[in-house]
C-alpha positions in Angstrom: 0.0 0.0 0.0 2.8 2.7 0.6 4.4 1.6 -2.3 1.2 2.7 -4.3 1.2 6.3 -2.0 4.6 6.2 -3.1 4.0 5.8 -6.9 0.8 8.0 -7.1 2.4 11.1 -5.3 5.9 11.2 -7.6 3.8 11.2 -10.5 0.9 13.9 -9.1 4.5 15.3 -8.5 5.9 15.1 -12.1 2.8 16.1 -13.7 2.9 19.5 -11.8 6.5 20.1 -12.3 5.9 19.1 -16.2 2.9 22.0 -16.2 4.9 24.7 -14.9 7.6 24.5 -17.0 5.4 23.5 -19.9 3.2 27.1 -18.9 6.5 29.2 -18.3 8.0 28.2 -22.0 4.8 29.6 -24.0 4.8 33.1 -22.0 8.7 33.5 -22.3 10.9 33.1 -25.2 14.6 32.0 -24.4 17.1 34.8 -24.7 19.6 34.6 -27.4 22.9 32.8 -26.3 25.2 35.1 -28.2 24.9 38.6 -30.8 22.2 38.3 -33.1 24.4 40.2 -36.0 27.3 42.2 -36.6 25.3 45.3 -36.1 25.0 44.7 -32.3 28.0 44.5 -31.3 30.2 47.3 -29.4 32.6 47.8 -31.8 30.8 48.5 -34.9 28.8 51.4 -32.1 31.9 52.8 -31.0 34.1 52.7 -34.6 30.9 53.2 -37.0 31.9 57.2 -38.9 28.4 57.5 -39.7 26.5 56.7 -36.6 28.9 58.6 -35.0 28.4 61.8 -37.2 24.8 61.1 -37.1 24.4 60.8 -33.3 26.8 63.3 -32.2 26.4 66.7 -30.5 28.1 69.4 -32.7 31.3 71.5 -31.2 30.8 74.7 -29.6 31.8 77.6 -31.4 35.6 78.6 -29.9 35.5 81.7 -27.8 38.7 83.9 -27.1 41.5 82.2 -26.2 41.7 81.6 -22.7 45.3 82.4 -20.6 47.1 84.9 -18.5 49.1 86.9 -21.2 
């Protein structure tokens, strides 16, 4: 008889772990392992002319030169 407890309550058991991981997959995709593309990456941010020129503040004008003499 507590063999049969035994038997019944792992698999009561199993199905519910089975659900919720079942239930969690469908609401939340996996995250990608590594960079999608080339475009993603830091360097092609940081070393890219014409991001740069496009998302950069312009210089201030230069005033009078600045010093003691």
């Amino acid at each position: 008889m507590k063999s049969n407890i035994f038997t019944v309550s792992m698999l009561f058991l199993s199905v519910i772990i089975l659900a919720l991981i079942w239930g969690c997959t469908d609401k939340y995709q996996p995250a990608p392992t590594q960079f999608a593309a080339k475009e993603s990456s830091c360097t092609n941010c940081h070393l890219n002319k014409t991001l740069l020129e496009e998302v950069a503040d312009p210089l201030p004008e230069p005033g009078e030169p600045a010093g003691e003499g």
